[in-house]
Each structure stands twice: as C-alpha cells, then as structure tokens.
N, C-alpha and C positions, 0 to 999 in steps of 0.2 A: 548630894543632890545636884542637878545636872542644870545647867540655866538654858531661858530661851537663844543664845548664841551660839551655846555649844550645838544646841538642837540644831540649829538651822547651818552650821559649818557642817556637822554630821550630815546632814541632809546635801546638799551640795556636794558632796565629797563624794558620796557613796552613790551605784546605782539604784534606780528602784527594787528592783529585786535584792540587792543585798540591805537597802534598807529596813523592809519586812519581813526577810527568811532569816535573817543569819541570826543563828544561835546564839554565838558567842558573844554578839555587842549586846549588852545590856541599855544601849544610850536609848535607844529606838523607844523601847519599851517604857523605860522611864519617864517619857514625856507623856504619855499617857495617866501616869499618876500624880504628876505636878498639875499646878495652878494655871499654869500657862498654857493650858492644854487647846483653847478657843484659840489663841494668837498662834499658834503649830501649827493648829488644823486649816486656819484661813493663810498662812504660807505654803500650805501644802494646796491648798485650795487653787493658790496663785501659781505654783510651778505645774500644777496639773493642767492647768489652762494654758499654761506657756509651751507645753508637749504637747497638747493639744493641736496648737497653732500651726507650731511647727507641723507636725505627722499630716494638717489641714493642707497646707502651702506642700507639702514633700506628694502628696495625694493631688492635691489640682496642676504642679508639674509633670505628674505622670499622666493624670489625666489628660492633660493636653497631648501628651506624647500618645496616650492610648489612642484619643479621639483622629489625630491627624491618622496613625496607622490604618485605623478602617476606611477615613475616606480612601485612602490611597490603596487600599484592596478593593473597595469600590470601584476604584475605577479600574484598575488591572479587571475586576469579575467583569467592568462591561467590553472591554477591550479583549477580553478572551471570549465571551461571547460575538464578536464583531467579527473575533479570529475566526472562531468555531463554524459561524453562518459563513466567511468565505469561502473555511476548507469545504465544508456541507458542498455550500455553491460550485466549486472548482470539481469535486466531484461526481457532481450530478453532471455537469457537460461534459466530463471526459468519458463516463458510463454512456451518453447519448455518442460521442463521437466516438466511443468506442463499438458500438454498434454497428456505428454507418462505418467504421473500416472492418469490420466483421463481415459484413455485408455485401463489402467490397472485395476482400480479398475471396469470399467464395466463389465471388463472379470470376474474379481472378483466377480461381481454379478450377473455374468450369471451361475459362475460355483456352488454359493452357494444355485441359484436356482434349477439348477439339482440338485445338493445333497438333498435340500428338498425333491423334485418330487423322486427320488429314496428312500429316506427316507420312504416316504411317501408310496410310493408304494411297499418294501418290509415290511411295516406295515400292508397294504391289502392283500399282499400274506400268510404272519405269519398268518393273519384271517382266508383265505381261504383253506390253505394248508388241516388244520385238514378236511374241511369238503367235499375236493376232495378225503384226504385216507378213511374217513371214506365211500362217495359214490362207490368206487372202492373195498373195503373191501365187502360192499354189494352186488355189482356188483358179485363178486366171489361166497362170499356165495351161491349163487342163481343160479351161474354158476355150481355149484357142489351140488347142488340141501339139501343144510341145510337149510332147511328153519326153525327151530325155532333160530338158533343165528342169521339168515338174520331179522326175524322180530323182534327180538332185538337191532339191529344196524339200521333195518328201525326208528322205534322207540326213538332212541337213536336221530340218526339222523334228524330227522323232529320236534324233540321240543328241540334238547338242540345246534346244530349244526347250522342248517341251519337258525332260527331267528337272529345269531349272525349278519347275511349275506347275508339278505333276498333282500338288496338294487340291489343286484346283478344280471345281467341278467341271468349270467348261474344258480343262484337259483331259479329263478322263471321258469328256465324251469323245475330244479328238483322238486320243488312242484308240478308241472302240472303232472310231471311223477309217483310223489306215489301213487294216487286211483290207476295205472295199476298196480304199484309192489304190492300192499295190494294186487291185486286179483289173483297175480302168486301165 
C-alpha cells in the first residue's frame, strides 16, 4: 500500500502524460483505490491550477508579442498604402507628361520634315536657278538682236545646263523650244 507522499513525490517527478498513460507504474493507479484519494485529488487540483497559471502568463507574453506585431503591420499596411497612392500619383503625371512629350516630339517630326522638304527644295532651285539666268540671258541676247553670244549661251545652254535638269517640266518645254530659237 502506497502512502499520500509517495503519491505526491510520484506526481512531481513524473510528467503528466507519463503520470496517466504509463502501464508499467502501478503507483498512479493505486491512489485511486486508497483512502487518501480526496487529499490526491485536491494536489492534483492544486498543480493543475499552477499549469494553468503558468500556460495563462506563457499566453498573455505572447499575446502581447502577438498584439504589438499587428499594430506594427498596421502601420507598415498604412505606410504601404501612403506608398501605393504616391507610386499611383507619380504615375499618373508622368502618363500626362508623357503625353505632352509625345505631342511634342511629333511636332518635332513634323517641323524636321519641312526642314527636309525645304532643304531639299532649295537644293532644286540652287539647280535650277543657273539655267533660268542662263535662259533669260538668252532671252535678251536675242532680244537685242546678238546673235553670235545668244548662240553661244544657246549652246552653252542645251548641253551643259539643261541636262543637269532635264527631269523638269519647265525644261522639257525649253528643249521643245531650241529647234525655234536655232532658226531665229
């Protein structure tokens, strides 16, 4: 027969779990069938409160640890929202001001295509110019009746001039026109 001391040194000694499962101790069981089984039960009463306690205290340190973690995601979820509405903001004005340089550089390519076209076309006048003074030169000559430097500048005119330019409508009327001026 097993006394309340042993019980309660058995009890202390062992964990809970091996207090209740383990086969092979008989001590456990035994107090169950003694007299002293009221005074077991209210120490067992007393250390189940006392884990209690404990697991109570081991649970509101965490809970505090729990509790601070969320505010402190709290505030990261509003500081990322704060973030989120900048980026939003930042790229809303770069889409507008990407625009106005869209806008811009079309003009940009519209103005660098005239300047070609103008380019390009005071390049055919540079062509042309010589072989309007030289037909106007003729034109007088002929007009003031010299005809040997008119048919020098005829001359002049129709093999070194006017092939330059021949693409040109108003030169193909002036070719059409030298058989007439050969026979003035």
């Amino acid at each position: 027969q097993h006394t309340l001391a042993d019980s309660e040194r058995w009890l202390s000694s062992k964990t809970e779990h091996e207090n209740f499962v383990s086969d092979d101790s008989a001590l456990g069981w035994s107090v169950y069938d003694g007299e002293e089984h009221s005074r077991f039960m209210e120490k067992l009463e007393a250390r189940i409160r006392n884990h209690d306690r404990e697991i109570e205290k081991m649970c509101n340190f965490h809970y505090q640890g729990f509790v601070d973690s969320i505010t402190e995601l709290l505030k990261v979820r509003g500081e990322a929202q704060k973030l989120k509405n900048q980026v939003t903001d930042t790229n809303r004005k770069l889409q507008n001001e990407g625009k106005e340089l869209i806008i811009a550089m079309e003009e940009l390519k519209q103005c660098r295509l005239q300047q070609r076209n103008i380019s390009a076309t005071v390049d055919k006048l540079t062509l042309c110019l010589p072989v309007l003074e030289m037909y106007s030169k003729l034109r007088e000559q002929m007009k003031s009746k010299r005809h040997y430097p008119a048919l020098k500048t005829l001359e002049h005119l129709e093999h070194t001039y006017l092939p330059q330019v021949s693409h040109y409508r108003f030169c193909k009327i002036m070719v059409d026109n030298i058989p007439k001026l050969h026979r003035c």
